[in-house]
matplotlib code that plots the C-alpha trace (Angstrom):
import matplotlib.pyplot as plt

x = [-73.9, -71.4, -70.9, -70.4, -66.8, -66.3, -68.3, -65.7, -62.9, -63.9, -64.9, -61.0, -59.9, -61.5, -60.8, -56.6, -57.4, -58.5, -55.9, -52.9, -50.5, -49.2, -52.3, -52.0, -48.2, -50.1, -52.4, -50.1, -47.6, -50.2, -51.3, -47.4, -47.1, -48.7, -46.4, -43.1, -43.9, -44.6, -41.9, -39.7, -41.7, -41.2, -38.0, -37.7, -39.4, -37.4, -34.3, -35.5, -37.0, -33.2, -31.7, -34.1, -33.3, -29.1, -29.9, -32.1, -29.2, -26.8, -28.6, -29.3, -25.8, -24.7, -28.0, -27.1, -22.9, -24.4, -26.7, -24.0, -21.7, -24.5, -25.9, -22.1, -21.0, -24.1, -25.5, -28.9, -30.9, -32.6, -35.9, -35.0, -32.9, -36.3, -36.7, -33.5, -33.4, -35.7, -34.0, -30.9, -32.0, -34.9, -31.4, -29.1, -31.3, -31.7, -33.8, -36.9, -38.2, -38.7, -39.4, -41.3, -41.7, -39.9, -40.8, -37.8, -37.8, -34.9, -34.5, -31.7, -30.6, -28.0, -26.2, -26.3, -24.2, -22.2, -21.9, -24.7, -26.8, -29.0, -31.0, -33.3, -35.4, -36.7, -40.0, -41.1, -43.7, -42.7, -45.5, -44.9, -44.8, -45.5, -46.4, -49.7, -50.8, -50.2, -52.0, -48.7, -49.7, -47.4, -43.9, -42.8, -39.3, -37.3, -34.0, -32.3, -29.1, -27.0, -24.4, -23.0, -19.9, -18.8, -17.2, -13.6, -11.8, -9.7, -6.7, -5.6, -1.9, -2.1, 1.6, 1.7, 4.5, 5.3, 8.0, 8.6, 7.8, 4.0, 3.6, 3.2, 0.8, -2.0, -0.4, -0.7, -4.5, -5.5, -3.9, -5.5, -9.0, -8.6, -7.2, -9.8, -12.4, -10.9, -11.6, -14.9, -15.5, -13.9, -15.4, -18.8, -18.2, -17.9, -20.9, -19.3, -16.1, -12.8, -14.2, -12.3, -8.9, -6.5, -3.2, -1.5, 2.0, 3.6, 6.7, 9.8, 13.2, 12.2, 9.1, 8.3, 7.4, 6.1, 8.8, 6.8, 8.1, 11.4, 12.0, 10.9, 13.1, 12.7, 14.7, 18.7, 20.0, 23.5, 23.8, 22.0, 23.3, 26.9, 25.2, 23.3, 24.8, 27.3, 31.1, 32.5, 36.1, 37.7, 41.9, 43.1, 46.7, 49.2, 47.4, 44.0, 43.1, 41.1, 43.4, 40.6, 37.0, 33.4, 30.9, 26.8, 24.6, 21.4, 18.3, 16.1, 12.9, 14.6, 14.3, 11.6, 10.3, 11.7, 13.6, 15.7, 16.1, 17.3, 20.2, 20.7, 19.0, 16.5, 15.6, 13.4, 12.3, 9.1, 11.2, 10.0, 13.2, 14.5, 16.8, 19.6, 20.3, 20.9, 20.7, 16.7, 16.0, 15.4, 17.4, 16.7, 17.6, 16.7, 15.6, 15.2, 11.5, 10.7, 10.7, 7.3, 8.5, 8.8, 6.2, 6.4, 6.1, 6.7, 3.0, 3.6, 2.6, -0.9, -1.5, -4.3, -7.9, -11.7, -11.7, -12.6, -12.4, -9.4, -7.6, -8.9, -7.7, -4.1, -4.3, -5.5, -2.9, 0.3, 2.4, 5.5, 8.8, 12.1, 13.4, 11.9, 12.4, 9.2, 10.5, 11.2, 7.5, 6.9, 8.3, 6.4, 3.1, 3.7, 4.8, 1.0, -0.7, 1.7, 1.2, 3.9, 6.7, 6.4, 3.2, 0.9, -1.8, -4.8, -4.9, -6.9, -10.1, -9.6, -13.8, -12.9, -10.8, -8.5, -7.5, -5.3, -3.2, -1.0, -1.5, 1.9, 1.3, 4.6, 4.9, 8.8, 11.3, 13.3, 16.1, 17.8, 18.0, 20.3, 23.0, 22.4, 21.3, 21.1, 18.1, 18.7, 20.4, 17.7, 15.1, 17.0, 16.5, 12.8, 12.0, 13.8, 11.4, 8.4, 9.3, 9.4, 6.0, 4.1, 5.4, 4.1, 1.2, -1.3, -0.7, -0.5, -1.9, -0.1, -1.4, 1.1, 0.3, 2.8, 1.7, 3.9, 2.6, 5.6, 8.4, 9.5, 10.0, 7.2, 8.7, 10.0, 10.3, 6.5, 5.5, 7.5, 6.1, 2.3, 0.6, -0.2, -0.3, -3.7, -2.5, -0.4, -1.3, 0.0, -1.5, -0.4, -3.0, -3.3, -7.2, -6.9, -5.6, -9.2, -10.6, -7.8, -8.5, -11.9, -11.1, -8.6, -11.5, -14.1, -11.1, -10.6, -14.2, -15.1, -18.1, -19.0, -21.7, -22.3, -24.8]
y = [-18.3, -20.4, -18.5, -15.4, -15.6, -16.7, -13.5, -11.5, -13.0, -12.3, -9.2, -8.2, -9.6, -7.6, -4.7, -5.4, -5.7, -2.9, -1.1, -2.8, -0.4, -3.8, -4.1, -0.5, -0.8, -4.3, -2.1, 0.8, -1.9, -3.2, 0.5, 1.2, -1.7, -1.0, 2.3, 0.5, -2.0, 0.5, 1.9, -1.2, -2.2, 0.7, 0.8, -2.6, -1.5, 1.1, -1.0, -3.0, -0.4, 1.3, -1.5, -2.4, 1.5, 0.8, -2.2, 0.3, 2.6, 0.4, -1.2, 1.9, 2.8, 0.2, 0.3, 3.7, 3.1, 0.3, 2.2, 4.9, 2.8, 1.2, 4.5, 5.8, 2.5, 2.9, -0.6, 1.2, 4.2, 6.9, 4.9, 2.1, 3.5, 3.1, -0.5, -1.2, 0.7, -1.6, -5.0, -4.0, -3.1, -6.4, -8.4, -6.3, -5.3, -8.8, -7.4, -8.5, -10.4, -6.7, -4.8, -7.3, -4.5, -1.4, 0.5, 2.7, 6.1, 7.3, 10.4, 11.3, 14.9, 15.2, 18.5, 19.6, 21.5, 18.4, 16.6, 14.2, 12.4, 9.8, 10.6, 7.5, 7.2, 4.1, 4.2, 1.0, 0.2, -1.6, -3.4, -2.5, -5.7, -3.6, -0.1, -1.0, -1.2, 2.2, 2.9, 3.1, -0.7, 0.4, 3.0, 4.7, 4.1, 6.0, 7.3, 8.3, 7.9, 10.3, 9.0, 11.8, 11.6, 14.1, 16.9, 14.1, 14.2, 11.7, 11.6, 8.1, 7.6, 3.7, 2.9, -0.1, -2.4, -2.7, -5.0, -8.1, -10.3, -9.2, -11.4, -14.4, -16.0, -13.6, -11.3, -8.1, -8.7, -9.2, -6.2, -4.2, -5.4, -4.8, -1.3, -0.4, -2.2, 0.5, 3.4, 2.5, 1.8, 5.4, 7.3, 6.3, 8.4, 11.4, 13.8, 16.4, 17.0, 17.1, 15.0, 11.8, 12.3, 9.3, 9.4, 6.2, 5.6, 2.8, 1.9, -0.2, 0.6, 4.1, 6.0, 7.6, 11.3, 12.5, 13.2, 16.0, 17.6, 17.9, 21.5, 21.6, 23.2, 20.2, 17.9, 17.4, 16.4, 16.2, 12.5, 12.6, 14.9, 13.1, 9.4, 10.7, 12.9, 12.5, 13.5, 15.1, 14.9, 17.8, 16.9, 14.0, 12.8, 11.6, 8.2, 9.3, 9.1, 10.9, 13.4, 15.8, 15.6, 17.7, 16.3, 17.3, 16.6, 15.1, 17.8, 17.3, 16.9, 13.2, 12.2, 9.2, 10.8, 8.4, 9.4, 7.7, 8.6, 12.2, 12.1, 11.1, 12.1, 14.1, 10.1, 9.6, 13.3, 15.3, 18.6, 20.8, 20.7, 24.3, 25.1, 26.3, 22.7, 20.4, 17.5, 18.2, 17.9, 14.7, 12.8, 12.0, 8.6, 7.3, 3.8, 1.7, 0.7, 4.1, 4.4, 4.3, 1.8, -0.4, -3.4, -3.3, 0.6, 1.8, 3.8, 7.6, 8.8, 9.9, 13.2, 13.3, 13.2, 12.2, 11.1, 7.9, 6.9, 8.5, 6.9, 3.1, 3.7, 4.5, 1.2, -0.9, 0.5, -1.1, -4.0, -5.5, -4.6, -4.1, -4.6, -3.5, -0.1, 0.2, 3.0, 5.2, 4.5, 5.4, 8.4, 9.7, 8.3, 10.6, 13.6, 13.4, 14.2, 17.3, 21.0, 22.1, 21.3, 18.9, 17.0, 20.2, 18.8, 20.8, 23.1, 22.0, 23.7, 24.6, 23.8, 20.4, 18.0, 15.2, 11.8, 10.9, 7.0, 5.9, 2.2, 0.0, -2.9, -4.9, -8.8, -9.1, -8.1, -4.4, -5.5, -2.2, 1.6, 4.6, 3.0, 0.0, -3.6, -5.3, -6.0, -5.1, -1.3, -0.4, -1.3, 1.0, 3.6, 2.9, 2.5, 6.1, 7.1, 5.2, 7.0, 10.5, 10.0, 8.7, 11.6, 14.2, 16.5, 15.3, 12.2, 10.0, 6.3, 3.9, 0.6, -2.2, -5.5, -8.0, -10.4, -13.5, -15.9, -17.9, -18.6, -15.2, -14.7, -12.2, -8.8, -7.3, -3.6, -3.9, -4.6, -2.1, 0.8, 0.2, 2.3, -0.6, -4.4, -4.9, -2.5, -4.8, -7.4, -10.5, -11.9, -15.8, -16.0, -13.7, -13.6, -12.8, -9.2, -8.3, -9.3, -7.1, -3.8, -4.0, -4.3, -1.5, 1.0, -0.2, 1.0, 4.2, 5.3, 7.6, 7.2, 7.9, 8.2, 11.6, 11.7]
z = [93.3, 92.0, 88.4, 90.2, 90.6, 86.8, 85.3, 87.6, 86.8, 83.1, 83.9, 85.3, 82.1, 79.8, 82.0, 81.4, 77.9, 77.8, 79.7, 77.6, 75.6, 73.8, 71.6, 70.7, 69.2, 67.5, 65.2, 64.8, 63.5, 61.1, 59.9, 59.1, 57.2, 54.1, 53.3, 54.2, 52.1, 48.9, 49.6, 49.2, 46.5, 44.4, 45.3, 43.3, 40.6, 40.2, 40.1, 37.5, 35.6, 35.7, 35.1, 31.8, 30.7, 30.9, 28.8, 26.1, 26.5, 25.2, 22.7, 21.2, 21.3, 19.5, 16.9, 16.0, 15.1, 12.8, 11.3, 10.8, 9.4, 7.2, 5.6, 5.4, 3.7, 1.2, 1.8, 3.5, 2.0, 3.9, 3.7, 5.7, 8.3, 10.8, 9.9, 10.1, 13.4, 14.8, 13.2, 14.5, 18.3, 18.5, 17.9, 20.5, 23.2, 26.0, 28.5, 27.2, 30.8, 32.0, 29.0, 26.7, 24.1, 22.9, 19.8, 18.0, 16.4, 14.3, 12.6, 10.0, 9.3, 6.5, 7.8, 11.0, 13.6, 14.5, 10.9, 9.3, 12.6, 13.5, 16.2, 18.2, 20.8, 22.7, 24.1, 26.3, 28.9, 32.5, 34.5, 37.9, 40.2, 44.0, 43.2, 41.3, 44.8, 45.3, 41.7, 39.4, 37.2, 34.9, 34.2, 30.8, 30.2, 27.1, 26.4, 22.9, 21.1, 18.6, 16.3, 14.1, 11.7, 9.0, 10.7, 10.4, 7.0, 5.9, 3.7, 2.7, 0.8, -0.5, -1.2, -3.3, -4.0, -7.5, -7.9, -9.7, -7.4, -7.7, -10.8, -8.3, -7.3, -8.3, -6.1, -8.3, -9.4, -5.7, -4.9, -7.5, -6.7, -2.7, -3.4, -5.7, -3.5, -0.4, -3.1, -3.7, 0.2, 0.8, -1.3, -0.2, 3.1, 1.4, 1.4, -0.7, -2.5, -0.5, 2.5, 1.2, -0.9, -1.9, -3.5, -5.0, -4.4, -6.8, -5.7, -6.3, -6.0, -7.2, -7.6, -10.7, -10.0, -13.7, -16.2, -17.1, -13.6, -15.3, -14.8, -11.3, -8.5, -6.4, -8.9, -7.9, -11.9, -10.8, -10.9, -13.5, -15.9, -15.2, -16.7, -19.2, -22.1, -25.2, -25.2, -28.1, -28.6, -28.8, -29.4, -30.7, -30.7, -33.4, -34.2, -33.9, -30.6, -28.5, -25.8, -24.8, -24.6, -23.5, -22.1, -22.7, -20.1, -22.4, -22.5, -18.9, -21.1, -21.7, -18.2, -17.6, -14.5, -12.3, -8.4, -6.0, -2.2, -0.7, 0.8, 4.4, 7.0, 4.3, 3.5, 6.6, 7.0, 5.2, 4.8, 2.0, -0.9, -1.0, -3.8, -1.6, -0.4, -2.6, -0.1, 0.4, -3.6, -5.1, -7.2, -10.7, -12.0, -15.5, -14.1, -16.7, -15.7, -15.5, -19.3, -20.9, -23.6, -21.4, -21.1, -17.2, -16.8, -13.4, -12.9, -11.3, -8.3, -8.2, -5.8, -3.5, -5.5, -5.2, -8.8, -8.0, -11.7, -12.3, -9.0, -10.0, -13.3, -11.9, -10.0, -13.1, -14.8, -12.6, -13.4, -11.8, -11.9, -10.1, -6.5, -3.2, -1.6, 1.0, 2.4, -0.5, -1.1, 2.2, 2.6, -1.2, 0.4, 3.1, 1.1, -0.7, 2.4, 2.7, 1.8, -0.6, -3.1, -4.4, -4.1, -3.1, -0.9, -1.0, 2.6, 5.3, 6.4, 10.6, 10.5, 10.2, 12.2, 9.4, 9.9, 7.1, 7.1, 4.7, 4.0, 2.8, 1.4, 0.3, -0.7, 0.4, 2.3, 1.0, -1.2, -2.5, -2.2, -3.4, -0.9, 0.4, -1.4, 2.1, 3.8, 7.6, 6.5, 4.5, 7.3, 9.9, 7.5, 7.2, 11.0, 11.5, 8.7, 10.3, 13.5, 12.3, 10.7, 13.4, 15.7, 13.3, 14.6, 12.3, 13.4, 10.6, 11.0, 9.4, 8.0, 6.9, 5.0, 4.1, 1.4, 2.4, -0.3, 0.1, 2.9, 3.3, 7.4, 8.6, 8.1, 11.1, 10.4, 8.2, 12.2, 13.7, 11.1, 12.0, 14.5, 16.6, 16.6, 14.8, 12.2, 11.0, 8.9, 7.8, 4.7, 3.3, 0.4, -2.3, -2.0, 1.6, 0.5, -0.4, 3.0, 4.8, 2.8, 3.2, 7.3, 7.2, 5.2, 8.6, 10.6, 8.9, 9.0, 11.8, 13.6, 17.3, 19.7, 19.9, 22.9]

ax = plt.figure().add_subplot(projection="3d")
ax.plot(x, y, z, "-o")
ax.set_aspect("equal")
plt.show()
């Protein structure tokens, strides 16, 4: 009798057990469990997995400029563009923890709607850390990358300081192997004729134009028809001497080729030279260095070409001589990369958009124009020139080097003419000239990311 009452109270036990709602909420919780759980899982692994993708993204990105700029530059072929591809991302691309492996696919067309592209693709494989519960061990990650260039033209004026000064410390030679360097650099971006033109503008306190240009309309011969000619006397007095006389301007075809600046404001301004006003015409001046006796020949402007040969020849060709006049340089370097009298730049095709520079190099500080032979009135002509340029709508970039070999102080208005700080450069060894041409071509190639 006595384990009567334990068997019942057991019995009332089980019989709440039974009846208790708590234990139901207990398994439902459990049940739920296992989907909340994927869900947050996945949602991890689908952080990660976006996160690993950004990372591809921008790898390829960047894989794709360099293998632009490569091909463009000439130092890859066709035929190892995929290689490289690969080389290139391996290096760039950090998120290996996630994405352990990615293989890369590149593809180059030549011509195509948007220029010459290289098209790649990332394909890599993410082991899921949750959602292999739910039967997803693993997710496919890819994503592609476009770089296209060829559709930009450039036009490229290199106005080059000729001056006596050059013949220092292997200032000349340097400049002459950097600027032939930037040709060859150039005119490896060009697929086809006319993509890449380059004018040479030697300059010191004139630039010589061509003497053969003698009977253009765009010459003013005034001045110089009043220096150079003979008198004949035509009356003489008692005692012989001479009372009346005419002069004869000398023949044009004697000119040397060689111009000084337009008059003011014409000086800073690209206006096309109309015959009707004299003040836009250039004036002939037969500078002595101008002549082609001399043994330090002032070298003529060169108008925009892609004869590569032809253009490094021009350069080989200079030698120092005379005083400084950067912005009579300027202002010819500019007039190559115009349509019209008098350097006649081919037109441009509206299928194409152009990017034309000028780059000045200049190892001094200006020393005399048509007017002036001080320093700080021939710069305020120059910055006025420097402004008018940059505000053109073709918008001219302008890159400015100052070879400063000695104790020269760092030339103010070379600063103020570049587009922007870091297009100005400031070069203390001759060899360093080399090195700052080559960075300036990098700059002037185009390329982008085109999706």
């Amino acid at each position: 009798m006595s384990r009567l009452p334990l068997i019942s109270r057991l019995g009332r036990q089980f019989a709440r057990f039974a009846a208790a709602e708590q234990g139901n909420i207990a398994v439902i919780f459990a049940i739920a469990l296992v989907p909340v759980l994927s869900f947050v899982g996945a949602a991890i692994d689908y952080s990660r997995a976006a996160q690993a993708r950004a990372s591809m993204q921008s790898a390829l990105d960047s894989t794709a400029l360099m293998l632009s700029r490569d091909l463009s530059a000439g130092t890859i072929t066709t035929s190892q563009i995929s290689s490289k591809a690969q080389t290139y991302f391996n290096a760039l691309f950090t998120n290996t923890a996630t994405l352990p492996s990615v293989s890369v696919g590149a593809t180059y067309n030549a011509s195509t709607s948007i220029g010459s592209t290289i098209q790649l693709t990332g394909t890599g494989t993410y082991t899921t850390s949750f959602m292999k519960i739910a039967g997803f061990p693993t997710l496919g990650i890819d994503t592609s990358s476009t770089s296209a260039w060829g559709l930009t033209r450039m036009r490229v004026a290199l106005v080059l300081d000729n001056t006596g000064s050059m013949a220092q410390d292997g200032k000349m030679a340097a400049m002459q192997t950097a600027a032939k360097n930037l040709v060859d650099q150039l005119s490896t971006l060009a697929k086809n004729n006319g993509d890449v033109y380059i004018s040479i503008v030697p300059f010191a306190k004139d630039v010589n134009v061509g003497a053969s240009n003698y009977n253009k309309s765009w010459i003013d011969f005034s001045d110089w028809d009043a220096a150079n000619g003979t008198s004949t006397c035509t009356a003489r007095n008692y005692w012989g001497q001479c009372t009346s006389s005419t002069w004869t301007p000398a023949n044009h075809n004697t000119w040397t080729g060689c111009v000084t600046d337009r008059d003011q404001d014409y000086d800073t301004k690209n206006t096309t030279p109309t015959s009707g006003n004299v003040s836009t015409l250039f004036p002939a001046e037969q500078y002595s260095y101008c002549n082609t006796a001399s043994s330090s020949y002032l070298q003529p402007v060169m108008a925009l070409s892609y004869d590569w040969s032809a253009l490094k020849t021009r350069i080989d060709a200079m030698k120092p001589t005379g005083n400084t006049n950067q912005g009579i340089g300027l202002a010819w370097g500019w007039m190559t990369l115009s349509t019209g009298d008098p350097m006649n730049a081919p037109a441009k095709d509206t299928n194409y958009t152009y990017k034309d520079a000028i780059v000045l190099l200049s190892d001094g500080l200006n020393t005399q124009n048509r007017w002036y032979s001080n320093a700080s009135q021939i710069d305020a002509r120059q910055k006025k020139l420097c402004d008018n340029a940059k505000a053109q709508p073709s918008n001219i970039t302008i890159y400015t080097v100052q070879v400063n070999t000695g104790s020269d102080p760092t030339s103010s208005v070379l600063q103020y003419c570049a587009s922007s700080a870091d297009k100005f450069y400031l070069v203390t060894s001759a060899s360093q000239t080399v090195s700052v041409f080559k960075d300036i071509g990098t700059s002037l190639s185009k390329l982008r990311v085109a999706r």
